[in-house]
N, C-alpha and C positions, 0 to 999 in steps of 0.2 A: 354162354355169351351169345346174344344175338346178333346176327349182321345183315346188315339193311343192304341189297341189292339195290343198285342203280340202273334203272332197264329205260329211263325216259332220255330222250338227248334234249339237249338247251346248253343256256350259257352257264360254265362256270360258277358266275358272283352271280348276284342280284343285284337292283340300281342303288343298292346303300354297301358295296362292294362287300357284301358275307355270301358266303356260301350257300347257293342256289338250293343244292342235295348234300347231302353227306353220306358216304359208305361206300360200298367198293363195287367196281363192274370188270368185266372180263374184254372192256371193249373202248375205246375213248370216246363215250360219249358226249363228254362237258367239252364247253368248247371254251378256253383259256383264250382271256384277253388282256394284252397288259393294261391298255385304258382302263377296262374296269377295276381296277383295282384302288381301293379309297385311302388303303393306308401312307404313311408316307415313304417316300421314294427310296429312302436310305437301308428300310425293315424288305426290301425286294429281293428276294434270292433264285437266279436260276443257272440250271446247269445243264449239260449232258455230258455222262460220263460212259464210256465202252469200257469193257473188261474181256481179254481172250486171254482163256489159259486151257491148259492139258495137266497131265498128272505131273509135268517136270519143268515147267515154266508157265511165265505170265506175261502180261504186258497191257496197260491201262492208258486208257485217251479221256483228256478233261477237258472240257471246253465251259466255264463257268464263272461268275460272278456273285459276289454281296454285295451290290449296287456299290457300294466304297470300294473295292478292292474286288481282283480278279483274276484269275489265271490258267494257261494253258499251257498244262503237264502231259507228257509221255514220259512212262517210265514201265522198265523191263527187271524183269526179277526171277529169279530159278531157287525153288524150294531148296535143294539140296545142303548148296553149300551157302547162300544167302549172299550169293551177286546180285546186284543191281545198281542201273542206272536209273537214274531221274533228272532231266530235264525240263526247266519251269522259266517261262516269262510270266512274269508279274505285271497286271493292268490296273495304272493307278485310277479310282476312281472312273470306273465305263459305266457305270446306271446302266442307261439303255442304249447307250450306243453298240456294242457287241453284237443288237438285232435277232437277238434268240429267237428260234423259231418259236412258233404259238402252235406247234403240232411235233410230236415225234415222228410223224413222215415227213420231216422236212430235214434237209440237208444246212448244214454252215459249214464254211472255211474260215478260219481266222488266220493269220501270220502276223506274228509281234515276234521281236528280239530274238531272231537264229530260230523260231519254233513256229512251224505249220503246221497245224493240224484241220483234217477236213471229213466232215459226214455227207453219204447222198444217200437218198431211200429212189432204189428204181427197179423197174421189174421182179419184184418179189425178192430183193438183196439188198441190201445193207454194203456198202461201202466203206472202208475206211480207211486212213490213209495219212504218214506223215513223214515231217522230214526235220530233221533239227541238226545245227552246226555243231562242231565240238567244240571244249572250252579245258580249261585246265583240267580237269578231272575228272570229266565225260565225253565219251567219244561220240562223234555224230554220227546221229542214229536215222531208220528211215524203214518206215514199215506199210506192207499192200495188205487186206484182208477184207474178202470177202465174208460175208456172213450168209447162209441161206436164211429169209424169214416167209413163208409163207403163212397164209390168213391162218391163223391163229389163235386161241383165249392167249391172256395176257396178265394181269394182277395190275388194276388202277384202282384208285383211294384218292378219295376226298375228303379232307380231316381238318376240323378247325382246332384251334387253342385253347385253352382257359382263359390266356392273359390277356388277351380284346377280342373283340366280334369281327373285325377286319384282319385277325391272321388266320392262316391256310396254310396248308399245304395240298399241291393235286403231285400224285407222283404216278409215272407208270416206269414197271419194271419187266422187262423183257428177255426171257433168257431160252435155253435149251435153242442156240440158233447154232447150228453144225460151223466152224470155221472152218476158210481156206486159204493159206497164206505164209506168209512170213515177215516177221521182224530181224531188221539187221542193226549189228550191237558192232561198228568197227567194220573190222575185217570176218567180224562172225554173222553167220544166217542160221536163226532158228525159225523152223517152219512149224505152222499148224496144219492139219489135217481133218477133214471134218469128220471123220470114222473116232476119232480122240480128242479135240478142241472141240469148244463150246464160246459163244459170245455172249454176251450180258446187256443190257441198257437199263441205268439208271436215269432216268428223266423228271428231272422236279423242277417243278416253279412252285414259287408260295412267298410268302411273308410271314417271317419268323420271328417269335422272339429272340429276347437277346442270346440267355443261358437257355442251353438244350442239353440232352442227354439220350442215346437211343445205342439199341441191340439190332443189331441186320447179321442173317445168314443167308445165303445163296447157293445154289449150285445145280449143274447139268452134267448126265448123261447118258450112255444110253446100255440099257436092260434088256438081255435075248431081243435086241435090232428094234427095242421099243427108247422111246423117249422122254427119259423122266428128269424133272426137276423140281425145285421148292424153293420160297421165299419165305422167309419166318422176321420178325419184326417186332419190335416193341419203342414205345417214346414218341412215336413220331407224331405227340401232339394227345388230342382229345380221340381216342378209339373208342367209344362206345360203342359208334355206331355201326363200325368196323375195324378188323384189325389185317395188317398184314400178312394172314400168315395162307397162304396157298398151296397144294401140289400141282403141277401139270403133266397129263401123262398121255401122250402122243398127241399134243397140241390142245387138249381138254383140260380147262380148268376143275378144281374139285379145293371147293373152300374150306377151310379149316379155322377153328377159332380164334382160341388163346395157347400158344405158347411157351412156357417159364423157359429162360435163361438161366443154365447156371453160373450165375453171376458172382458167387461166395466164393470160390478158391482163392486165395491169395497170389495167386500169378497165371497170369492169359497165358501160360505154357502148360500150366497144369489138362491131365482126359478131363471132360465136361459129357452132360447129360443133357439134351434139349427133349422134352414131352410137354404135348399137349394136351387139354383140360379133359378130350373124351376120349382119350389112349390113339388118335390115330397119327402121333408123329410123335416117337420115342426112338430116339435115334444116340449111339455114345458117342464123341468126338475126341481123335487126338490129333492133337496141333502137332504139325510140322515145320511152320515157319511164320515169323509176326512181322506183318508189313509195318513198322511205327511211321504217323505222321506226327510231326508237331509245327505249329505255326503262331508265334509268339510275336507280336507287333501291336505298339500304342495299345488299346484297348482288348485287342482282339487277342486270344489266348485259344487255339482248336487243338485237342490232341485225340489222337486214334488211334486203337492196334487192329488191324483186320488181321485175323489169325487167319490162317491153312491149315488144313488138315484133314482127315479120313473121317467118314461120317458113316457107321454101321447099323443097323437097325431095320427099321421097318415101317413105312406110310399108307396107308388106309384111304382107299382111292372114296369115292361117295358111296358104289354099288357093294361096299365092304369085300371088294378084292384089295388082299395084303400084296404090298410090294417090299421085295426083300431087298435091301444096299447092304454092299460088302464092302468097306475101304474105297466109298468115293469121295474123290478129292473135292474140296468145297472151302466156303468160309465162313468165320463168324465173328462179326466186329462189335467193339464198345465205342463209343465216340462221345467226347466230353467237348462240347463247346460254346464259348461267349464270343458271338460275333455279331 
């Protein structure tokens, strides 16, 4: 499969809002404008989502919209025994009021309904930061974490649809960022450490069809004091021209193609096999715990299992040094949804 590098910077869209370039760079070149954008306003989806976890908990920050509908979640969860909180204000109808940043170096705070949540990008750190009241059944929570991000390859895609020449997606994903910090659950502190914690950033704007369906795997850590991680990927639109799937190993991107899902077992608990098209990501997976979302209102129908679990194997850097994982904790999600 071939994949088309983006090494030119410009805008985004072009003046008939499609997609300027298509294919993936290790840098943010394109420059994201909501103006430009020709489709209409309700098909607008943007988010930023953080993810901190260790081998024995998590804890996820969403700051996001579908131009109709939107919301900012924190929520905590520990593999073992499968506690977790979640905590969610619901934004009816924000379009573009919310003010999403047009760059992943840029910070938001929002506070709706008992839940704050807030990003800053400064001095080479990641920020993050929130606070939510308790309510019948979740106790009020409140989390500090720092992330180290220094200059870095990255994994960005620019990917259009089938279903019209005005949908996109531009996503950048950012992970292996050492955490330091802690979430408080109550009366409880669980802290991360960046020697064992890893942060994540999922960052998409686009315009989406209605029904989608997409495979995401992720995960960081670190190898004899080296820093390795992988994004693997399928669905997310028309991949010809690229596809998600990446290693990064001490801050060095090293592309990879096509990845198959195994996506045939009759239960997301079942070990899974993830390989790629020229043998350098063959990796087994056994799940240890399934985040389920579901979000069921009027029209909109989204359901997702992000699994956990151990990822064993072995990834093929560009210069064909093997890197060897043994039971690193990571994930691999299915997501079904009409929105």
């Amino acid at each position: 499969m071939d994949q088309h590098r983006i090494v030119t910077a410009g805008p985004l869209l072009d003046a008939h809002g499609v997609l300027a370039q298509r294919g993936y760079a290790t840098a943010p070149l394109l420059a994201y404008r909501r103006g430009d954008i020709a489709a209409p306003p309700w098909r607008i989806k943007e988010w930023d989502f953080y993810q901190v976890s260790n081998d024995e908990y998590c804890v996820q920050f969403t700051i996001g919209h579908a131009s109709y509908a939107g919301q900012l979640t924190l929520t905590f969860f520990r593999f073992a025994d499968g506690l977790r909180f979640d905590r969610t204000a619901m934004l009816v109808a924000p379009f573009g009021r919310l003010g999403m940043p047009a760059s992943a170096e840029e910070g938001i705070t929002v506070c709706r309904g008992g839940v704050s949540i807030g990003f800053r990008v400064e001095a080479g750190r990641r920020w993050l930061r929130a606070e939510t009241t308790a309510t019948k059944d979740t106790p009020a929570m409140r989390a500090r974490i720092a992330l180290d991000a220094p200059p870095a390859d990255r994994l960005v895609i620019a990917t259009p649809f089938h279903e019209y020449p005005e949908a996109f997606y531009y996503n950048q994903k950012i992970n292996c960022l050492p955490a330091d910090g802690f979430v408080q659950v109550g009366d409880e502190r669980f802290v991360f450490s960046p020697d064992t914690a890893f942060g994540l950033l999922d960052w998409g704007r686009g315009v989406w069809p209605f029904s989608t369906e997409w495979f995401w795997g992720n995960g960081s850590t670190r190898l004899d004091g080296h820093l390795f991680g992988f994004n693997i990927g399928d669905g997310f639109g028309d991949t010809s021209a690229a596809s998600e799937n990446m290693l990064l190993y001490d801050g060095v991107a090293h592309k990879l193609s096509k990845v198959s899902f195994d996506a045939d077992s009759p239960h997301v608990m079942d070990p899974k096999h993830f390989g790629s098209d020229d043998g350098r990501f063959e990796m087994d997976f056994t799940p240890v715990y399934d985040r389920v979302t579901s979000t069921k209102l009027a029209f909109v129908d989204n359901r997702c299992h992000q699994v956990f679990g151990t990822f064993t194997g072995t990834a093929v850097l560009d210069d064909g040094r093997a890197i060897h994982v043994t039971d690193m904790m990571a994930f691999a999600e299915h997501a079904v949804n009409h929105w």
